[in-house]
C-alpha positions as CSV (number, residue, x, y, z in Angstrom):
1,X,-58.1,-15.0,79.1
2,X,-56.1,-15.2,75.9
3,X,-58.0,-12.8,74.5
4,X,-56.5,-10.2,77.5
5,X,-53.0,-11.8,77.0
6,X,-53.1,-10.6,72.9
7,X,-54.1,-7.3,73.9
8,X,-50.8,-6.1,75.3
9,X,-49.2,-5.2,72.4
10,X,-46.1,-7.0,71.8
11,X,-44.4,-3.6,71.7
12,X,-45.2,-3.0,75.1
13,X,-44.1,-6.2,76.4
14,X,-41.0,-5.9,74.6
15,X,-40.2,-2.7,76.7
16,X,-41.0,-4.0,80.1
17,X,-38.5,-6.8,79.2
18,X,-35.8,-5.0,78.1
19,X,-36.4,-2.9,81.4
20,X,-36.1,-5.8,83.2
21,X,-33.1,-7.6,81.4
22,X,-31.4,-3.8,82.0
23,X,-32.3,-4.3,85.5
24,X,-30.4,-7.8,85.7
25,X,-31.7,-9.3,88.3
26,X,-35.9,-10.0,88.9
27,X,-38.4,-12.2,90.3
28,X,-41.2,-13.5,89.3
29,X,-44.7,-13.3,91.1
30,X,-47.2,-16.3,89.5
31,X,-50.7,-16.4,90.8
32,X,-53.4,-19.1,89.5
33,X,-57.1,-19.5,89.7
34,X,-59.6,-20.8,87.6
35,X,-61.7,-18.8,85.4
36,X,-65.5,-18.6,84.8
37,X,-65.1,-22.2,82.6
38,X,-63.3,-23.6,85.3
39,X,-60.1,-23.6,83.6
40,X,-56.9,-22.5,85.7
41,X,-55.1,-19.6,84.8
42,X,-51.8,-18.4,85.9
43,X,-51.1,-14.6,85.9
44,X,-47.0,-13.9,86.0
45,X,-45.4,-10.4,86.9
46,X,-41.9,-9.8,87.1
47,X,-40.6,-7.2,89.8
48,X,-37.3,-5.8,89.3
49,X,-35.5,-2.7,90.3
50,X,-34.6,0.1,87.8
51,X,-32.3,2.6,89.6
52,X,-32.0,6.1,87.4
53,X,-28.1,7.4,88.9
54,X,-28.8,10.7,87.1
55,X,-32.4,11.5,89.2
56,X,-30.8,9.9,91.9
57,X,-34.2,7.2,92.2
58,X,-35.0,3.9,93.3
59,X,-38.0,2.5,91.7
60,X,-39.2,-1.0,92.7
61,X,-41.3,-2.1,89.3
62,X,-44.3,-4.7,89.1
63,X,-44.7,-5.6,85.6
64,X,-47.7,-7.5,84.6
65,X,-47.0,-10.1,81.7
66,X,-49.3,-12.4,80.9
67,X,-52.3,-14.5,81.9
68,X,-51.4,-18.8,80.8
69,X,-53.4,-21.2,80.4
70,X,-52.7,-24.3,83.0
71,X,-53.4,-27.7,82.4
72,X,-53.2,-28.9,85.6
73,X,-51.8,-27.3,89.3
74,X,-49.1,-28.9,90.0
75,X,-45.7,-27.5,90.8
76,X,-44.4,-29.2,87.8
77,X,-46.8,-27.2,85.7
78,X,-46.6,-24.5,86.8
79,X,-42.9,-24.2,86.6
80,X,-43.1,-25.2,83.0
81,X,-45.1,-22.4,82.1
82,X,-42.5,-20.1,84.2
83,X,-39.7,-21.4,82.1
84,X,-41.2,-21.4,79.0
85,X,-42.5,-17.9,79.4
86,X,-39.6,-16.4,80.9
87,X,-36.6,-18.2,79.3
88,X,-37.8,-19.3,76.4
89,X,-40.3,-16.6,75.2
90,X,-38.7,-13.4,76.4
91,X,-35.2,-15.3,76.9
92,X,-34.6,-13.6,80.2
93,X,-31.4,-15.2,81.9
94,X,-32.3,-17.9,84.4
95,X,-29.2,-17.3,86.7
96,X,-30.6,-13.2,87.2
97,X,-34.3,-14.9,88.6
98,X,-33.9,-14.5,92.5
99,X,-36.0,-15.8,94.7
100,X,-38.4,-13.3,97.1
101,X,-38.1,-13.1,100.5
């Protein structure tokens, strides 16, 4: 699965995160399931809204980011593989991260 996560081109991930951070506020959608080797892997998407005033548009976006290895899957885990990725990485602002209804 690393293989898929170096194939997004860094440019491209770079956009979708400044789309996002212009957004302000997001949330993030993890999923995790082991692979063919048996190793768990978490997939993370951010949704946000992007609202265009000129066009006078709404649109919700669903922005896949990644695929992470997971050593184990536990909560603790997996929120230090949200944190890492999301603050640390792409240094999106923790206090913008709502939670989904």
């Amino acid at each position: 699965m690393e293989e898929q996560v170096k194939l997004l081109p860094t440019e491209v991930r770079n956009v979708l995160i400044s789309e996002c951070k212009t957004a302000k506020y997001y949330t993030v959608i993890a999923d995790s399931r082991p692979d063919i080797s048996h190793k768990c892997e978490m997939a993370v998407l951010l949704r946000y809204v992007v609202i265009d005033t000129d066009k006078k548009q709404v649109c919700i976006c669903e922005r896949f980011i990644g695929y992470y290895h997971m050593n184990d899957g536990t909560a603790t885990s997996i929120y230090k593989i949200i944190e890492r990725v999301l603050f640390d990485d792409f240094k999106l602002d923790q206090k913008y991260l709502t939670e989904r209804q």
